[in-house]
C-alpha positions as CSV (number, residue, x, y, z in Angstrom):
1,X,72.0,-49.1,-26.8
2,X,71.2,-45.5,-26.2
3,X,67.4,-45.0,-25.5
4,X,66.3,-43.9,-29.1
5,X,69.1,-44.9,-31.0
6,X,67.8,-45.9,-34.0
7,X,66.1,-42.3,-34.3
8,X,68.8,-40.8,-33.2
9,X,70.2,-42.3,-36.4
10,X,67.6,-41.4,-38.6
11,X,67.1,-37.8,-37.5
12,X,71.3,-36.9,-37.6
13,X,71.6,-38.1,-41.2
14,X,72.3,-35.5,-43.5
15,X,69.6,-36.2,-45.2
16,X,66.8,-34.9,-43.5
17,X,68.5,-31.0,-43.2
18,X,68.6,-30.8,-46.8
19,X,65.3,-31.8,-47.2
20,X,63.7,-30.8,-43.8
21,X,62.4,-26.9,-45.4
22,X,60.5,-28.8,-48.4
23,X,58.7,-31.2,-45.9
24,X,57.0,-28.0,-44.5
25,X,55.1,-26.8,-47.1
26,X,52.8,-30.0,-45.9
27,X,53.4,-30.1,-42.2
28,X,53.1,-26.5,-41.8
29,X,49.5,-26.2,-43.4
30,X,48.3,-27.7,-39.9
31,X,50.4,-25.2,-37.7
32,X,47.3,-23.0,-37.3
33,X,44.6,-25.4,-36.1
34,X,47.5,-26.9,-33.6
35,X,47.2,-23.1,-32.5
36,X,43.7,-23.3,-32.6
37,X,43.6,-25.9,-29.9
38,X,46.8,-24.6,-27.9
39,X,45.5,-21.2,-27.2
40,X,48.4,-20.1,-26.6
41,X,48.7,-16.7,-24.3
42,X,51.0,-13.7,-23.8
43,X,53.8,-14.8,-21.6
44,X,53.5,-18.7,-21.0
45,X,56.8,-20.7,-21.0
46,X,56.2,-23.5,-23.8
47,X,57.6,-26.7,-24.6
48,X,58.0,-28.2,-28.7
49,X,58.8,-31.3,-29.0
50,X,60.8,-32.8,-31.8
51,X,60.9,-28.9,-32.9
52,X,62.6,-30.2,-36.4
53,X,63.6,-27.1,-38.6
54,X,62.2,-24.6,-35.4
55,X,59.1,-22.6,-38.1
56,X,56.3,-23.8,-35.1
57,X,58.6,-23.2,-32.6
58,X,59.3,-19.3,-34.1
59,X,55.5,-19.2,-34.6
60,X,54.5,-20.2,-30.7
61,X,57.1,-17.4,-29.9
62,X,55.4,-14.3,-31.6
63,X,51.9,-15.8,-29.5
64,X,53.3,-16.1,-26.3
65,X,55.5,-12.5,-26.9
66,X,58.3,-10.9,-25.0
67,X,57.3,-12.2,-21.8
68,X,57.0,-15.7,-23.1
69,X,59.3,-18.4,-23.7
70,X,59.6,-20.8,-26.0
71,X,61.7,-24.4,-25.6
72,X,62.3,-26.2,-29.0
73,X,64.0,-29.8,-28.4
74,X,65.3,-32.2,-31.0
75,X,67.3,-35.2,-31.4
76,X,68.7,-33.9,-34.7
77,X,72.2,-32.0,-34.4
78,X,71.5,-30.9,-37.6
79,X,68.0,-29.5,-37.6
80,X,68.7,-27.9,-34.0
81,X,71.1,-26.0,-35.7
82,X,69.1,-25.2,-38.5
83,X,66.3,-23.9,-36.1
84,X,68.9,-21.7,-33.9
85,X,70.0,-20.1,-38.0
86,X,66.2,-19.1,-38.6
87,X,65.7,-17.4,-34.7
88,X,68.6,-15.8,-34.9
89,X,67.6,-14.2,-38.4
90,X,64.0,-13.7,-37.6
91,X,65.2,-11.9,-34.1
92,X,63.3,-14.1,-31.7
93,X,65.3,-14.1,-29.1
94,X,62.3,-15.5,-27.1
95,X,62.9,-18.9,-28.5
96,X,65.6,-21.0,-28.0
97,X,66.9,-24.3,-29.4
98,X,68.1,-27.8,-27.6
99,X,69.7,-31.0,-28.4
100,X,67.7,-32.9,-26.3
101,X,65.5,-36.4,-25.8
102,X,62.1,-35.3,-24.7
103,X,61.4,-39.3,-23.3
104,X,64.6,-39.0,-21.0
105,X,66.0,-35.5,-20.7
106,X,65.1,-32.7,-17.7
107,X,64.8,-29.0,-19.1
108,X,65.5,-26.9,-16.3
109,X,63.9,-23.7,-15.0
110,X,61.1,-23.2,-13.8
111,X,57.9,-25.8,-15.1
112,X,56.1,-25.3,-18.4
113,X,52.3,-23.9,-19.1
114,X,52.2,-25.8,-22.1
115,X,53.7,-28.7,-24.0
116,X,53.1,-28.7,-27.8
117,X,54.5,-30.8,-30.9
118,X,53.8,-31.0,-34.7
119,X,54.1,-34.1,-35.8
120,X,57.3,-34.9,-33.3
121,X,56.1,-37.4,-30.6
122,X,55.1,-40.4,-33.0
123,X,58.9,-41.5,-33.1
124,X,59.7,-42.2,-29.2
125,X,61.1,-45.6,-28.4
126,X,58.7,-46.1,-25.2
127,X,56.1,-43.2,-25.8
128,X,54.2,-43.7,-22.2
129,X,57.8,-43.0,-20.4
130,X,57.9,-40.0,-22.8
131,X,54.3,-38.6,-21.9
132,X,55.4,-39.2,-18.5
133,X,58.8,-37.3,-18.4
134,X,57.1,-34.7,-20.1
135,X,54.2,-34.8,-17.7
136,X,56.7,-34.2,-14.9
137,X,57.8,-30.8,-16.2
138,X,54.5,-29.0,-16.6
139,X,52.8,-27.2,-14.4
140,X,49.7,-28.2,-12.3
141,X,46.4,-27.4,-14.7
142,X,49.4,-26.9,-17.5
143,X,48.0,-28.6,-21.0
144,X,49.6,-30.4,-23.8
145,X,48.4,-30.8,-27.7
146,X,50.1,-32.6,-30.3
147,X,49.3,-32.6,-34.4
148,X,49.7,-36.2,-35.2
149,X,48.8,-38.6,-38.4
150,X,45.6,-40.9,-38.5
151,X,46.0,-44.5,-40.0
152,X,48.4,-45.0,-42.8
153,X,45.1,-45.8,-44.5
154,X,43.5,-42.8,-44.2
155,X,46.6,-41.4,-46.0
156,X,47.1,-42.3,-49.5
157,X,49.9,-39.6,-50.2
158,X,52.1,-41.5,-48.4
159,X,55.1,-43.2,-50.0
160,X,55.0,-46.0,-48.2
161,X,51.6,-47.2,-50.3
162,X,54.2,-46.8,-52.9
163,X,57.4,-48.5,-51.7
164,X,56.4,-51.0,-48.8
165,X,56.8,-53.9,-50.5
166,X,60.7,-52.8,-51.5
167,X,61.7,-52.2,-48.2
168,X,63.1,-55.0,-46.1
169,X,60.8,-55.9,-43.3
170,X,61.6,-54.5,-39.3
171,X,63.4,-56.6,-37.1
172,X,61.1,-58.9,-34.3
173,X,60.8,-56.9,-30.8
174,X,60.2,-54.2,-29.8
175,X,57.3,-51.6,-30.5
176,X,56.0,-49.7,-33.9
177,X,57.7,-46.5,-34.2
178,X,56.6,-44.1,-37.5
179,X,54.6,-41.4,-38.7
180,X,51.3,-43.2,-38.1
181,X,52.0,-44.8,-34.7
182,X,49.5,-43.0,-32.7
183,X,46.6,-43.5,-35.6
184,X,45.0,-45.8,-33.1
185,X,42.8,-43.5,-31.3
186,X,41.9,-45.6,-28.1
187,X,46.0,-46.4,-27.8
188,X,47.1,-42.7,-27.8
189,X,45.1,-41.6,-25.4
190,X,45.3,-44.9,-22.9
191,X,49.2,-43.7,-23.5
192,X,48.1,-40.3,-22.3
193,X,46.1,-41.3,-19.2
194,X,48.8,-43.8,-18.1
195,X,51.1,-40.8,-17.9
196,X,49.0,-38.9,-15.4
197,X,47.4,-36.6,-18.0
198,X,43.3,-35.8,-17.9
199,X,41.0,-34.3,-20.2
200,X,42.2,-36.1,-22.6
201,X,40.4,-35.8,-25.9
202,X,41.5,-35.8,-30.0
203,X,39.6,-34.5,-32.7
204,X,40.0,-35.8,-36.3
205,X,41.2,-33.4,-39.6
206,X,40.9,-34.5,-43.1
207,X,41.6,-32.1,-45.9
208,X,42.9,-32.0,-49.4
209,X,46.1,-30.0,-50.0
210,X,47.9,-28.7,-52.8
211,X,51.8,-29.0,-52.4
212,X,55.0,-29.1,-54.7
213,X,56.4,-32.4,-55.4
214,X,59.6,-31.7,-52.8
215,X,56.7,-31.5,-50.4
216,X,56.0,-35.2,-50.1
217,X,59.4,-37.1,-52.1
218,X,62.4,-36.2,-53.3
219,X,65.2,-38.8,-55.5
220,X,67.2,-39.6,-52.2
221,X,63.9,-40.6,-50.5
222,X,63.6,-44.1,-51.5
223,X,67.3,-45.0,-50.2
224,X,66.4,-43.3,-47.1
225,X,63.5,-45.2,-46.3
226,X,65.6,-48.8,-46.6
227,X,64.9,-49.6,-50.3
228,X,67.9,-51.5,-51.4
229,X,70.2,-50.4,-54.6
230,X,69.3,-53.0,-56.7
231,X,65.6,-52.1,-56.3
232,X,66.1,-48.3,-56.5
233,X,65.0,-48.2,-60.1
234,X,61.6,-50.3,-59.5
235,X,60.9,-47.7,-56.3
236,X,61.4,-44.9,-58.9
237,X,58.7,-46.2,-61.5
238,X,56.3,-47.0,-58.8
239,X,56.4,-43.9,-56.7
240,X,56.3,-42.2,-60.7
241,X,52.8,-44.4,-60.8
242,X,52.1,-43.6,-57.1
243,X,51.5,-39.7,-57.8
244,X,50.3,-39.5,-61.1
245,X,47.6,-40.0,-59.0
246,X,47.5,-36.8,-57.1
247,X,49.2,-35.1,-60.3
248,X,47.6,-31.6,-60.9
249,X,50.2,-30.1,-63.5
250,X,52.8,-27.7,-63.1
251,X,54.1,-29.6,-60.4
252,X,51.6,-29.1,-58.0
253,X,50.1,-32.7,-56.1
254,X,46.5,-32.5,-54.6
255,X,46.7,-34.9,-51.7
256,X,44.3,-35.8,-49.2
257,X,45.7,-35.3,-45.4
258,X,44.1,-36.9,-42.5
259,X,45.1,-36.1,-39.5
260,X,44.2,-35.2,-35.6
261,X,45.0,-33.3,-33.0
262,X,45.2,-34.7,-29.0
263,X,44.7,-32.2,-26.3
264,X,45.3,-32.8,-22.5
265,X,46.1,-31.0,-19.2
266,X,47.7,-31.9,-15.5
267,X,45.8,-31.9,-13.0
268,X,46.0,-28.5,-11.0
C-alpha cells in the first residue's frame, strides 16, 4: 500500500471538489491570524501544505509579492486542479500548484523560508516522517506554522457528535488520523521536536462564528463519512437535531470554533 493511501482515497473522491468552496466560508475565517503568526515578507519562497482549493495559498502570494513564491501541494487531483483554475483567474502567477505528498515527496529548487498549512497536516499517515521531510527542505532559521483543530470536545459543531455512533468503527493498527489528531498539545509538539524543529510553541483560538449551513454539512456528507445506507435516514434526523442547536434563522449557524495555531523554526 501506497504511503497515505487511504487519504489519498478520501481526498480524490469527487466529493470533496464539489463541496471543497462551501467548507471555506469556516476554514477561511482563520486565514488571517495563521498570517498573523507567519509574518510573512516580500519575496520569501513558501511552502502550503495540503493547499486544498489553493484561497490561502493565493493569499500567501499577494504577502510575499512578485519576488516571492508560493508552493501549494495536495494529494487531491481534483482540488489541485481547482487551485491552478482560481490562480490562473486571479493572475498570480507567483503561485503555483502540485500533486504531491508533503510526508514523502522532494520539491525542488532552492529551500523554502517558510512552511505553512491551514488545517492540511492533521491527515498524514506517519506525521513525525512528515515534519521531518518537510524539515529537510527549509532553510536554516526558516519557520513553520500550521492552523489546526483542538479536541473534538472543544468542538461541538462537528458532525461527528452527531453521527459517531452510525459510523462503523476503524480498523485495529495503526495510528489516529482526522481533523482533531493534533488536539493533544504535548503530542504535537513532541512530533515537532522529534523532527528537528525548535521554538516550538502553539497558542490556543476559540471563537464563535456565523456560517451557512453548506459551511459545516451538506446531504452527501453522512455517506461520505462511512454511515451505511440503511442508517442514512437516522443520520439525517440527528444531524437535523444536531444543529437546531447552533440554528440562528435564515440559514445562518452560530458555532463555536476552537482551534490553535503551532509555530516553529530550523535551527540557523
Amino acid at each position: 500500500m501506497a504511503t497515505n493511501e487511504v487519504e489519498r482515497r478520501r481526498w480524490n473522491n469527487p466529493y470533496w471538489t464539489r463541496v471543497w468552496p462551501r467548507r471555506e466560508e469556516l476554514t477561511g475565517l482563520v486565514t488571517p491570524v495563521l498570517f498573523d503568526h507567519l509574518g510573512l515578507r516580500p519575496g520569501e519562497r513558501v511552502l502550503d501544505i495540503g493547499s486544498g482549493g489553493g484561497a490561502t495559498s493565493i493569499a500567501a502570494g499577494r504577502r510575499v509579492g512578485p519576488t516571492g513564491t508560493v508552493v501549494g501541494a495536495d494529494i487531491s487531483e481534483d482540488l489541485v486542479r481547482l487551485a491552478r483554475r482560481r490562480a490562473a483567474v486571479q493572475g498570480t502567477a507567483n503561485v503555483t500548484f502540485v500533486l504531491a505528498d508533503a510526508q514523502t515527496d522532494l520539491f525542488g529548487g532552492p529551500p523554502f523560508g517558510v512552511a505553512m498549512s491551514q488545517f492540511g497536516v492533521m491527515f498524514f499517515e506517519e506525521p513525525e516522517a512528515a515534519f521531518t521531510n518537510i524539515f529537510g527542505q527549509v532553510e536554516r532559521g526558516g519557520r513553520l506554522a500550521f492552523a489546526c483543530w483542538q479536541r473534538v470536545d472543544r468542538n461541538p459543531w462537528h458532525l461527528g457528535h452527531a453521527l459517531g455512533h452510525l459510523v462503523p468503527p476503524a480498523p485495529p493498527g495503526g495510528g489516529v488520523v482526522g481533523p482533531f489528531s493534533f488536539g493533544d498539545v504535548q503530542m504535537t509538539g513532541g512530533l515537532l521536536r522529534s523532527a528537528g524543529w525548535v521554538d516550538v510553541d502553539s497558542v490556543p483560538y476559540e471563537v464563535s462564528v456565523t456560517v451557512g449551513r453548506d459551511a459545516l454539512v451538506d446531504d452527501g456528507q453522512p455517506a461520505f463519512m462511512g454511515v451505511p445506507e440503511e442508517k442514512l435516514a437516522e443520520a439525517r434526523v440527528a444531524l437535523q437535531e444536531h444543529l437546531a442547536k447552533f440554528d440562528q434563522g435564515g440559514g445562518r449557524y452560530r458555532v463555536p470554533l476552537a482551534y490553535q495555531i503551532f509555530t516553529a523554526s530550523k535551527p540557523t
